[in-house]
C-alpha positions as CSV (number, residue, x, y, z in Angstrom):
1,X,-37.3,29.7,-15.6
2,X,-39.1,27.1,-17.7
3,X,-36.1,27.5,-20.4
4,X,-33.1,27.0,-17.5
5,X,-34.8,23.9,-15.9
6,X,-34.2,21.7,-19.5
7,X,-30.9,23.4,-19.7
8,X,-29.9,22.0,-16.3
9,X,-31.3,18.8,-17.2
10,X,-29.5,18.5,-20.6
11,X,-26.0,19.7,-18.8
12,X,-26.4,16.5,-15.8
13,X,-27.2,14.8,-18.9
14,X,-23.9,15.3,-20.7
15,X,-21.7,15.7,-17.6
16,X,-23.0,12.2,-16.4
17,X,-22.3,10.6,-19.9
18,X,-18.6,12.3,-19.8
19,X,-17.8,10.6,-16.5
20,X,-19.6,7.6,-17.2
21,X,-17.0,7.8,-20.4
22,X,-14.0,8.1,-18.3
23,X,-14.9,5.9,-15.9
24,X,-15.2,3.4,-19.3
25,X,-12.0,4.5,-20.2
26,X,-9.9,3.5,-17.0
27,X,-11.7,0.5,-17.0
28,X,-10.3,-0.3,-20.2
29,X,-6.7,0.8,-19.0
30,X,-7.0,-1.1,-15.8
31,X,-7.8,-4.6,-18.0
32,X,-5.1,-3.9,-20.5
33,X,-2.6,-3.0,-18.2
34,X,-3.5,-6.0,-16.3
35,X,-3.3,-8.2,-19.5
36,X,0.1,-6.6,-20.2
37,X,1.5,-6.4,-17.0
38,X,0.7,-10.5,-17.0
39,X,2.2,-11.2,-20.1
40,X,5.4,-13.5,-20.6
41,X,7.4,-10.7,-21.6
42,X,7.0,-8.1,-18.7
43,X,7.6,-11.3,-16.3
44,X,10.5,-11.7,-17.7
45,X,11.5,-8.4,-17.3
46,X,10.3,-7.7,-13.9
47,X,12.5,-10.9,-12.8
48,X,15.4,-9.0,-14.0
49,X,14.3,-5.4,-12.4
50,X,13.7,-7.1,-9.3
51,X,18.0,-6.4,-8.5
52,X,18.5,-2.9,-7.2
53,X,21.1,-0.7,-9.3
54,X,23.9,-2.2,-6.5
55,X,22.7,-5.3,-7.5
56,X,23.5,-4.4,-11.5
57,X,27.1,-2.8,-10.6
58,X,28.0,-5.8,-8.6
59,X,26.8,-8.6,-11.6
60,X,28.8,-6.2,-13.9
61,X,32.1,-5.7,-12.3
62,X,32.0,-9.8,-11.4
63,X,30.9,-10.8,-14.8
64,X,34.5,-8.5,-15.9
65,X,36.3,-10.3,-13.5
66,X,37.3,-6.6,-11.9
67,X,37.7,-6.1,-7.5
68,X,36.6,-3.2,-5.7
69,X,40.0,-2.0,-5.4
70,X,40.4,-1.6,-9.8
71,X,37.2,-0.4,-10.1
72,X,37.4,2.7,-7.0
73,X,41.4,3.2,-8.8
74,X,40.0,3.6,-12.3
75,X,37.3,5.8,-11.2
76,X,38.9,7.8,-8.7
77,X,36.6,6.5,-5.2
78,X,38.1,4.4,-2.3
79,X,36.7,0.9,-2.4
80,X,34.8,1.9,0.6
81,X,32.4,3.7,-1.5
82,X,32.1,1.1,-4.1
83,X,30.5,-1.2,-1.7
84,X,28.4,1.1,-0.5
85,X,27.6,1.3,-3.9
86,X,26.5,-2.7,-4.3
87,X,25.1,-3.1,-1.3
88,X,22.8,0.2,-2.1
89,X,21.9,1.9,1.2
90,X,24.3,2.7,4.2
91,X,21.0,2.1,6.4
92,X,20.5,-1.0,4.7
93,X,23.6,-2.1,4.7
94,X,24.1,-2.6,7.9
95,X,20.7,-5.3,8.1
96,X,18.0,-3.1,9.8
97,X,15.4,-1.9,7.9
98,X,14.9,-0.5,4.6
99,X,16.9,3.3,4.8
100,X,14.5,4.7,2.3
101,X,11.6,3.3,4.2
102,X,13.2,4.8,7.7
103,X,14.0,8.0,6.6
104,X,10.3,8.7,4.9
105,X,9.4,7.3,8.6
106,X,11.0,9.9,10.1
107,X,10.0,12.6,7.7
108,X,6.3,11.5,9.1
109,X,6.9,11.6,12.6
110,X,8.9,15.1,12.8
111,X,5.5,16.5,11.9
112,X,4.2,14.8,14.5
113,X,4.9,17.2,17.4
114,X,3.8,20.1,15.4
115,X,0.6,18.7,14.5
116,X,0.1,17.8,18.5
117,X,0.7,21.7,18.9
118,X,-2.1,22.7,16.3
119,X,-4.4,20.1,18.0
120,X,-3.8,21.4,21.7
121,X,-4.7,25.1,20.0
122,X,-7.8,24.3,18.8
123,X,-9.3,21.9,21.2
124,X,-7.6,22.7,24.7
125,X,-6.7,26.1,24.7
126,X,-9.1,28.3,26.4
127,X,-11.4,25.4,27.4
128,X,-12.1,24.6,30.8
129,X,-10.0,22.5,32.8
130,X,-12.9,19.7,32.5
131,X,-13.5,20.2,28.9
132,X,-9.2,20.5,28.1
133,X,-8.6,17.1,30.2
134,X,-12.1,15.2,28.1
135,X,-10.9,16.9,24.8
136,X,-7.2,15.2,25.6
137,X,-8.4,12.1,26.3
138,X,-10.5,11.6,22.8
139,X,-7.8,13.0,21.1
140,X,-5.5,10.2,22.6
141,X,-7.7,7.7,22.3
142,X,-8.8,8.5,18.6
143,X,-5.1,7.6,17.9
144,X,-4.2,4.8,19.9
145,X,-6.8,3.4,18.6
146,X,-6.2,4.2,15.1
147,X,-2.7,2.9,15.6
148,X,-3.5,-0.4,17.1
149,X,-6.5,-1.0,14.4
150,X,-3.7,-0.6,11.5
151,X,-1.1,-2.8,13.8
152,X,-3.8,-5.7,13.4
153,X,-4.4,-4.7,10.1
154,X,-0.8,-5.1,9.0
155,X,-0.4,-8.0,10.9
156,X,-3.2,-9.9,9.9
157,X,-3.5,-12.9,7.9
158,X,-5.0,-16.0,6.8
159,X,-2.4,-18.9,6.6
160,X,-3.7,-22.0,4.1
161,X,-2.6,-25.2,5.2
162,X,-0.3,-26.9,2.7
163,X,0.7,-30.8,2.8
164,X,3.4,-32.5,1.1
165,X,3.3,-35.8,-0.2
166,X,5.7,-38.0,0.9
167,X,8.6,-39.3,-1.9
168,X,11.3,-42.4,-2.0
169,X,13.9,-41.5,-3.1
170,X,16.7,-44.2,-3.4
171,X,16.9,-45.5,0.2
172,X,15.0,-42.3,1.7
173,X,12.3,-41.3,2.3
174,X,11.7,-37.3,1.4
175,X,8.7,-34.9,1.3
176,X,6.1,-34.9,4.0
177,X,6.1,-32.0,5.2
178,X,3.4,-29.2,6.6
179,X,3.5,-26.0,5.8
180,X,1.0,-22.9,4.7
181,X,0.7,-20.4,2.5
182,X,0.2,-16.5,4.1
183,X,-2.5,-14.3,2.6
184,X,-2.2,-10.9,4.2
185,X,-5.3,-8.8,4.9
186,X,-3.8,-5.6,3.5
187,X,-1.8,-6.9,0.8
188,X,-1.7,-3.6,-1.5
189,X,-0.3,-1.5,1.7
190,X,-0.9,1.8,0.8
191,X,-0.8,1.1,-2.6
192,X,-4.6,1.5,-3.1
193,X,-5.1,4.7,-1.1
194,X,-2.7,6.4,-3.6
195,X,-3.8,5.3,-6.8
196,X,-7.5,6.7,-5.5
197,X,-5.9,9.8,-4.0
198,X,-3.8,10.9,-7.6
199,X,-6.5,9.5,-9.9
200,X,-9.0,12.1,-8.1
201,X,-7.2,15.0,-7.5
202,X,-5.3,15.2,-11.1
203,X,-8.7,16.9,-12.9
204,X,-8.3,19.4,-10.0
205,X,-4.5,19.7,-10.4
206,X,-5.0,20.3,-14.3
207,X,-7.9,22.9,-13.8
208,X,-6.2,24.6,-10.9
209,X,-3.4,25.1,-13.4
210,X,-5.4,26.1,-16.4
211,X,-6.9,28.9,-14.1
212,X,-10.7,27.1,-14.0
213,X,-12.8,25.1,-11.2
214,X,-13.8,28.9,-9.3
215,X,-17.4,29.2,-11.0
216,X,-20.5,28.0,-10.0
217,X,-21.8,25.7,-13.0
218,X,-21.6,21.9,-12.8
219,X,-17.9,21.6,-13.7
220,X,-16.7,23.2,-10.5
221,X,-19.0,21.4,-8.7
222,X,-17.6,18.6,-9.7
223,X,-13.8,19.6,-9.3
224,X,-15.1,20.9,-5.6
225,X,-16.4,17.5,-5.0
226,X,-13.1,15.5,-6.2
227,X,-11.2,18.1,-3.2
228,X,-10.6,16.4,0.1
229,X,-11.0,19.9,1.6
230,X,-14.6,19.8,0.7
231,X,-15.5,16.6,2.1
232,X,-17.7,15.4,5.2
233,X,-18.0,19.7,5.2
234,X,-22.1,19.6,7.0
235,X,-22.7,23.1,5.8
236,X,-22.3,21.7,1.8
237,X,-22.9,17.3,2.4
238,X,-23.6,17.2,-1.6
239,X,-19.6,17.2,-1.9
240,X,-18.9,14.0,-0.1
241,X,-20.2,12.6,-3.1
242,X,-16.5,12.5,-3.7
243,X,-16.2,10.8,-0.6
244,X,-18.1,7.7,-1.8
245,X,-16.2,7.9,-5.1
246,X,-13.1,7.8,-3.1
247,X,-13.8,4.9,-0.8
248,X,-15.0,3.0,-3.6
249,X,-11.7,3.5,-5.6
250,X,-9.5,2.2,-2.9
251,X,-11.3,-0.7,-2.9
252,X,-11.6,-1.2,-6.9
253,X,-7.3,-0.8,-6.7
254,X,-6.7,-3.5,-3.4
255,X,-8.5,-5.8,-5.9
256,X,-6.6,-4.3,-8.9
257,X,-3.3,-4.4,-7.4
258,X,-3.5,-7.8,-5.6
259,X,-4.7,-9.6,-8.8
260,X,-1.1,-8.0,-10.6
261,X,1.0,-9.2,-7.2
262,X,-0.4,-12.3,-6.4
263,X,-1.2,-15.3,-9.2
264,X,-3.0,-18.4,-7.9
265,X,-2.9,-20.1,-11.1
266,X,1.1,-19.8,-10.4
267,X,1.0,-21.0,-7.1
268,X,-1.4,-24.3,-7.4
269,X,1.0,-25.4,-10.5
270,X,4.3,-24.6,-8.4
271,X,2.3,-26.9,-5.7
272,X,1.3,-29.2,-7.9
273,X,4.9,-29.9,-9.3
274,X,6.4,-29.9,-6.0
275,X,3.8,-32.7,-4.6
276,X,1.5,-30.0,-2.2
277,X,-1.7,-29.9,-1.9
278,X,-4.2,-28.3,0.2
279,X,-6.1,-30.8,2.3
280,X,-9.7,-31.1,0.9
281,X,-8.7,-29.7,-2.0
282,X,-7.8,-31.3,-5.6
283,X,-4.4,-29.7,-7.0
284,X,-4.5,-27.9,-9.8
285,X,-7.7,-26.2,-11.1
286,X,-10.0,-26.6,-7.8
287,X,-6.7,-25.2,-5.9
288,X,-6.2,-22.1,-7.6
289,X,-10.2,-21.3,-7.7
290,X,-10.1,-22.3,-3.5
291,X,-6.6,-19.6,-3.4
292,X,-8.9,-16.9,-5.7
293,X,-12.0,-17.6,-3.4
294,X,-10.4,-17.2,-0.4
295,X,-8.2,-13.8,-1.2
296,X,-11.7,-12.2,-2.7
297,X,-12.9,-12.5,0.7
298,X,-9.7,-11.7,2.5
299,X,-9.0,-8.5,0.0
300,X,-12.3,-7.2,0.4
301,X,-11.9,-7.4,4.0
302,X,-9.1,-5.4,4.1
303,X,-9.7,-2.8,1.4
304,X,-12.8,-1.8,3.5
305,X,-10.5,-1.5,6.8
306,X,-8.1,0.6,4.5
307,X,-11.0,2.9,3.2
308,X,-11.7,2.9,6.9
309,X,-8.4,4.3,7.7
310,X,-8.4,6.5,5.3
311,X,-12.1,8.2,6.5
312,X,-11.4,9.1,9.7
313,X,-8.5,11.8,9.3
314,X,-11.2,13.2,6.7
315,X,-14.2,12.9,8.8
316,X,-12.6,14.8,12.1
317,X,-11.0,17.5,9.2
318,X,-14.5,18.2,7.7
319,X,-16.9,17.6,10.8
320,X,-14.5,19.6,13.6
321,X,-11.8,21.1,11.3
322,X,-8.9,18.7,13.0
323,X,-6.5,20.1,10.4
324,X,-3.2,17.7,11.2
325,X,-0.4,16.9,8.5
326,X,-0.8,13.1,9.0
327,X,-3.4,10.7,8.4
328,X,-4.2,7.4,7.7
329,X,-1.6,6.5,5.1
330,X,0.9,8.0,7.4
331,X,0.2,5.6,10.3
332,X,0.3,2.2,7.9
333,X,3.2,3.3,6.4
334,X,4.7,4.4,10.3
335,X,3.4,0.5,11.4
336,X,4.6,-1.1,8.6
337,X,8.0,0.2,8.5
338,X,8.2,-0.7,12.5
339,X,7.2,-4.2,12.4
340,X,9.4,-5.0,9.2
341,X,12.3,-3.2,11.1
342,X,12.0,-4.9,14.6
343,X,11.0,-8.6,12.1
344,X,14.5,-7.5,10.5
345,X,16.5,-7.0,13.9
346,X,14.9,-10.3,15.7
347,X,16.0,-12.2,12.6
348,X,19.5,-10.8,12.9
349,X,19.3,-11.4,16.5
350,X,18.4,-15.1,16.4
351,X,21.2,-15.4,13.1
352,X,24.0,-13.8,16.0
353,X,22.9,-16.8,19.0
354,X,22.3,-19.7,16.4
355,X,25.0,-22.9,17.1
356,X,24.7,-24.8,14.0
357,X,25.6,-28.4,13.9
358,X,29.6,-27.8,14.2
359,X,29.7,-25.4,17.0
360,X,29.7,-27.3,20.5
């Protein structure tokens, strides 16, 4: 007994130091792909990977001065299907939506009806009317809830008031103009939820295929508590130690991710050359620390309703075994893709009744 105590001690010991280690470690790949990933070089490439492979053909086959109609002869499709080709999607083609986006969509919600079956099973069937008809309603409520919380969330955003100076130029005057700039609450989507997700469970993928993580020393402990299946689990609440690691990686990668997608320093010198300014604010410098003040607050604000979401499918799956398909990356990416759909058909809509200037 008195030997196995200081060999438990030295093994918490050297399994802290290890994770302390790789925690150092993907700090250090975090900063340099940041550092990269900023870099003059990958700009300029990502500028050019913006266009979609339709995108490439069509630059291609215009830059050879070649139609649709030589290019489906001399490889053997109608032209049809060569500008199906450029324009990339069939769905999107057309102007609504994204088709990948709406298909994944779909994928999400033809689970949907099965996992309302495994619900009804456990909860209602064999209750009492009373105790069916109450266990319906939280059930209900729980996601009309969850659905309008993430509608907000998506939604949501802080707009920064931008002014224009006003400019002569020749015999006009130009420029004075109000505008803002939009900072979105959830700006990495569900970006950050999957970076935490595949950055935890990969140590249990790996030992799971090398045949390990079944014993009892600390190891498997550790693996165990990296498993979603083990947390908010009452009967063994050491394991939602993961839990905390989890939550506390989604909001590490909202503040990862929005730093790579969104540049202040870029956006106060683009204001600055155009004549903008926020009012109160100097441009330049003091503009891009006021835009980096405000989207620390607003980012932290929304990667704690994100780690929000992504608790609750995990508390009701540990606490009352709710095992569903879906959870909370499944309803931000359901919301998202139905707001930028109906944003895409409203635009089309008021494109179809616009009279410009030379229709009467």
């Amino acid at each position: 007994m008195s030997i196995a105590a200081p060999m438990l001690v030295i093994s918490l010991i050297i399994y802290a130091g290890l994770f302390g280690l790789f925690i150092y470690l993907v700090i250090l790949i975090i900063r340099a792909l940041k550092k990269y990933i900023r870099s003059k070089d990958v700009r300029a490439e990502k500028s050019v990977l913006k266009q979609n492979l339709g995108e490439v053909l069509k630059d291609l086959r215009t830059k050879n001065r070649m139609t649709q109609e030589f290019v489906g002869e001399t490889i053997g499709v109608s032209r049809q299907a060569v500008s199906k080709w450029e324009s990339g999607e069939c769905i999107t083609e057309k102007g609504v939506g994204n088709g990948i986006s709406i298909v994944l969509t779909i994928n999400i919600i033809s689970r949907v009806p099965n996992d309302m079956g495994t619900l009804y099973q456990q909860f209602i069937t064999g209750k009492s009317i009373p105790k069916g008809i109450l266990a319906a309603v939280i059930i209900i409520a729980i996601i009309v809830a969850m659905v309008v919380f993430v509608v907000f969330l998506q939604g949501g955003e802080r707009r920064i008031p931008v002014q224009y100076s006003k400019k002569i130029q020749g015999r006009k005057q130009v420029g004075g103009q109000s505008t803002y700039i939009p900072l979105k609450v959830n700006t990495g989507g569900v970006i950050p939820v999957i970076f935490a997700q595949s950055l935890l469970q990969t140590p249990v993928i790996i030992a799971s295929l090398l045949g390990k993580g079944n014993g009892t020393g600390i190891g498997s402990k550790i693996l165990k508590g990296m498993s979603q299946s083990n947390w908010c689990n009452p009967k063994e609440p050491v394991y939602s130690i993961g839990l905390v690691v989890y939550i506390v990686l989604i909001i590490a990668f909202a503040y990862f991710y929005t730093s790579i997608t969104f540049n202040p320093l870029e956006i106060a010198n683009n204001m600055k050359k155009a004549g903008g300014f926020i009012p109160g604010i100097r441009p330049g410098k003091p503009t891009s620390d006021y835009l980096n003040r405000m989207l620390n607050y607003i980012v932290f604000i929304g990667a704690v309703a994100l780690a929000f979401i992504a608790f609750v499918p995990i508390f009701f799956n540990g606490v009352f075994g709710a095992d569903v398909s879906f959870g909370g990356t499944s309803i931000i990416i359901i919301v998202g893709v139905v707001i930028e759909t109906l944003k895409q058909i409203e635009s089309q809509m008021r494109v179809r009744y616009y009279k410009g200037f030379l229709n009467d």
